[in-house]
BALUM-128852 format. One line per 3 residues: number of its first residue (from 1); for each residue x, z, y of C-alpha. Coordinates in steps of 0.05 Angstrom, whole numbers, plus 32768, in hexadecimal, padded with zeros to 4 digits. Layout:
NUM = X,Z,Y; ...
This chain:
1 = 8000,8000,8000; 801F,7FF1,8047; 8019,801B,807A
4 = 7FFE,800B,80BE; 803A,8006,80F9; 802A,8042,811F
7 = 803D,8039,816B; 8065,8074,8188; 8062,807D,81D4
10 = 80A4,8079,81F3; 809E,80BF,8220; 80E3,80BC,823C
13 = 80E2,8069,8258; 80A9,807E,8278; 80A1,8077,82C7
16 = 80B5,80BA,82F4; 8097,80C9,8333; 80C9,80F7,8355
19 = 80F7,80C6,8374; 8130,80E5,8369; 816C,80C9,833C
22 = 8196,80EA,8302; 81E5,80DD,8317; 81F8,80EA,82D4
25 = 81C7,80F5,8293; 81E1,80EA,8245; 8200,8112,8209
28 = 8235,8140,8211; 826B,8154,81E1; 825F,8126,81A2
31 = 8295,812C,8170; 829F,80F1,8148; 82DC,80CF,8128
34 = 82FE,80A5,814F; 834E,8083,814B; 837D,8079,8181
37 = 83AE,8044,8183; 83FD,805C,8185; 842C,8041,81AD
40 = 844B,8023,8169; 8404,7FFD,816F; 83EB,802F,8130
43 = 83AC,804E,8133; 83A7,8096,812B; 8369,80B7,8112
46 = 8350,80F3,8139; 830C,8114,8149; 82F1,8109,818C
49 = 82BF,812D,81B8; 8298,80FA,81D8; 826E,8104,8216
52 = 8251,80C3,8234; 8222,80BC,826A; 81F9,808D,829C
55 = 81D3,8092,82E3; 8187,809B,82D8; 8160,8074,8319
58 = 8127,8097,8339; 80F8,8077,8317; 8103,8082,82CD
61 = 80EF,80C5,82AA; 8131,80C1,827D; 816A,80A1,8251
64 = 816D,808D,8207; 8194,80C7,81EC; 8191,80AA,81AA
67 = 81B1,8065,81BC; 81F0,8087,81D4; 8204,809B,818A
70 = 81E9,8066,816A; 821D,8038,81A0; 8257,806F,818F
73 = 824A,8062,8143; 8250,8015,8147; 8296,8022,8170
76 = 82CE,8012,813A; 8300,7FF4,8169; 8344,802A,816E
79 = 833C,8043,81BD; 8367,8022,81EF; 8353,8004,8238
82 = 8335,7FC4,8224; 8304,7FE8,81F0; 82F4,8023,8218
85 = 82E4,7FE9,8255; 82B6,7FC4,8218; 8299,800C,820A
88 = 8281,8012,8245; 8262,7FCF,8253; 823D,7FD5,8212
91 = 8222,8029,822A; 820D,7FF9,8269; 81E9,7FC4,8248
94 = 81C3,7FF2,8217; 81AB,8028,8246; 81A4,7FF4,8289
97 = 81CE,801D,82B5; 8202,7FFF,82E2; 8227,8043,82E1
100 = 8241,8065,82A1; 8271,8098,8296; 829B,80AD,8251
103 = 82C6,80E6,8245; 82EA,80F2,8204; 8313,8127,81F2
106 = 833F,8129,81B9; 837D,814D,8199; 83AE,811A,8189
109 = 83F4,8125,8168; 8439,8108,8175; 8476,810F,8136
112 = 84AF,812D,8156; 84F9,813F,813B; 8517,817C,8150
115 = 8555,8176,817D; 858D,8189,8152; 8577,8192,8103
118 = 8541,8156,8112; 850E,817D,80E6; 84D8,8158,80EB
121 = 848A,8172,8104; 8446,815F,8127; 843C,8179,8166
124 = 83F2,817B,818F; 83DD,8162,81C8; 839F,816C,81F0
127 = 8383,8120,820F; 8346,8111,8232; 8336,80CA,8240
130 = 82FC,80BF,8281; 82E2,8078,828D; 82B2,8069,82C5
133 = 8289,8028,82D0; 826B,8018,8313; 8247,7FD9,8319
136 = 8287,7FA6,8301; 82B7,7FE1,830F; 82D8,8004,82E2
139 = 8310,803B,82DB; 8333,8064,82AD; 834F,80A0,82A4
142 = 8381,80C2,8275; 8396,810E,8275; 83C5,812C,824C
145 = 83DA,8176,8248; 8423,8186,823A; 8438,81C2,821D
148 = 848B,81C5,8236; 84B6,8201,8248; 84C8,8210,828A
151 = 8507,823C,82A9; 8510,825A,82EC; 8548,824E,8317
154 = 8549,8288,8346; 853F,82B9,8303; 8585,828E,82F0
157 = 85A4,8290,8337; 85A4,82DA,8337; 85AB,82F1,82F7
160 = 85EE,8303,82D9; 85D9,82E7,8298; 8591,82CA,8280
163 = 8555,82A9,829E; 8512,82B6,8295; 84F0,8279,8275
166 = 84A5,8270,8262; 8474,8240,8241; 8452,8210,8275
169 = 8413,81E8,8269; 8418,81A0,829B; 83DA,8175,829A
172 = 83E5,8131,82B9; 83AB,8105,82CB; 83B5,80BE,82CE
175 = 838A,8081,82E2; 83A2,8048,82CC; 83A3,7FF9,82D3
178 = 83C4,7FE4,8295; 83CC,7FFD,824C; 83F5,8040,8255
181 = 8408,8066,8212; 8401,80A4,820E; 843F,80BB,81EC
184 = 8458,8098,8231; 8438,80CD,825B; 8445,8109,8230
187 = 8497,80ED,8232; 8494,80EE,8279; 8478,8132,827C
190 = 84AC,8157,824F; 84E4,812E,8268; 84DB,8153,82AA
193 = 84D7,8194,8292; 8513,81C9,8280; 850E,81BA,8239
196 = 84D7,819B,8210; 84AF,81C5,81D7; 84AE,81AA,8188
199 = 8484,81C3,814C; 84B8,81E2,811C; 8506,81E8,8138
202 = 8544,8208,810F; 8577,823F,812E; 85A0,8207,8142
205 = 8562,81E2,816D; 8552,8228,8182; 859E,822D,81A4
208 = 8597,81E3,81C2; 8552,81F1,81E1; 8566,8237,81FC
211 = 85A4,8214,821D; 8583,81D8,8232; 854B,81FE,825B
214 = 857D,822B,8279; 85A3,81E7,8297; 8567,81C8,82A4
217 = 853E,8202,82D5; 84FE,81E6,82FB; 84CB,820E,8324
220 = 8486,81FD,831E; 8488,81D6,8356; 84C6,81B4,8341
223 = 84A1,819F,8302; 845A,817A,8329; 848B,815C,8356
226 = 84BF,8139,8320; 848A,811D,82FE; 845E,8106,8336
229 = 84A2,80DE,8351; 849B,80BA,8307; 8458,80B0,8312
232 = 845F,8094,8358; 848F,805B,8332; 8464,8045,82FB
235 = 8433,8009,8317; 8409,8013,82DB; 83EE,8057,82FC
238 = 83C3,804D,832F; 83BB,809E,8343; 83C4,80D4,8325
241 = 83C0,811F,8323; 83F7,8155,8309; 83E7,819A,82F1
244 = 8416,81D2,82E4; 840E,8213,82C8; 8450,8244,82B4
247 = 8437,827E,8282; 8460,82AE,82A5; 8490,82DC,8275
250 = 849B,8311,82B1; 8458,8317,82D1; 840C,831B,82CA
253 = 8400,82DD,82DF; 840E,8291,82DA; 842A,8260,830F
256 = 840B,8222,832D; 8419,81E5,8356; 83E9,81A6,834A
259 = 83FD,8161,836E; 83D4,812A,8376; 83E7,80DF,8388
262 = 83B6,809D,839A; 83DE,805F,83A5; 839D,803C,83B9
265 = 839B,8068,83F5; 83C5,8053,8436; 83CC,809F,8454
268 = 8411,80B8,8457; 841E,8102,8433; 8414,8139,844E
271 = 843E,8179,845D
């Protein structure tokens, strides 16, 4: 026996009658598989927490919650620029909205060889990738946060021996124009600092790190400034924001210094 089609009324596509628009109305925090392309051109398969979104005119009641997983699930392609660009076009066609937003956040892990024994480990790295489309304008946005150590140099100034040292957390925020990796970004990061951190070390790496941080002493400002100057001479980056926070080992409390760069913008720096 067939069953009669049973018509369902659409409550949400209905019409609204308060005249006011929703900037920003979707899912938030989705997890769902997803791989990331390496800068060896690998994909590596993590688990990220999706949040996508699109403007709501005054007219409409609401969105099509249910469309935004059903477009995450037909995603295969690994996440770089050009898919995350197609992503969301196809957010935009589905849900007729000229303005979409996506956020995914995602732990991603980087193979690196200790110093001096070159014991080998995985170490973690927090990433959150934002795309915006506006009309035929788009952007993206890539943060990374860097775990690194830092030392101070007045502690080593006017000490007779020692320095006090501590683990610092730098976010850096890029937007950029091109395909930036970003094993590229977290390089640049821990390249500035006193000394970098690895996953599993040996007494000998243990010696070299100590050493190299205590040759290598950088303030927290020191740190947002050296890598904003890299920043400044990478074209691919179009602006850019730089976070720093040293877990202090001698007080009850962390230092700061954020930086922040647009070279769109004409307007000279300020003091």
């Amino acid at each position: 026996m067939t069953q009669a089609t049973v018509s369902i009324v659409d409550v949400q596509g209905g019409p609204d009658v308060r005249r006011l628009a929703i900037d920003k109305v979707g899912i938030k925090d989705l997890r769902h598989p997803v791989a990331v392309l390496d800068r060896s051109g690998r994909p590596q398969h993590t688990v990220g927490s999706f949040s996508m979104y699109v403007h709501l005119p005054h007219d409409r009641r609401g969105t099509h919650m249910s469309r935004f997983v059903e477009i995450l699930n037909g995603f295969e392609e690994p996440l770089s620029v050009p898919a995350v660009r197609a992503l969301l076009q196809r957010i935009g066609a589905t849900l007729h909205s000229d303005a979409v937003y996506l956020e995914v956040k995602f732990p991603y892990f980087i193979a690196k060889q200790a110093p001096v024994s070159g014991v080998a480990s995985l170490m973690d790295y927090d990433v959150m990738l934002t795309a915006t489309l506006d009309g035929q304008d788009s952007a993206v946005d890539i943060k990374v946060v860097v775990p690194i150590t830092s030392l101070c140099p007045c502690s080593k100034q006017i000490s007779d021996y020692g320095a006090h040292n501590q683990r610092s957390h730098v976010t850096l925020g890029a937007r950029i124009d091109d395909q930036l990796w970003i094993e590229e970004l977290i390089s640049l990061v821990e390249e500035q600092a006193s000394c970098e951190i690895y996953g599993l070390i040996k007494r000998p790496d243990e010696k070299f790190i100590t050493e190299r941080a205590y040759d290598n002493p950088k303030f927290v400002e020191d740190l947002v400034r050296d890598i904003a100057a890299r920043l400044n001479a990478d074209p691919r980056v179009l602006a850019y924001t730089v976070e720093s926070e040293n877990f202090e080992s001698i007080h009850n409390h962390s230092a700061y210094a954020f930086i922040q760069g647009d070279k769109t913008a004409t307007s000279s720096p300020q003091d």
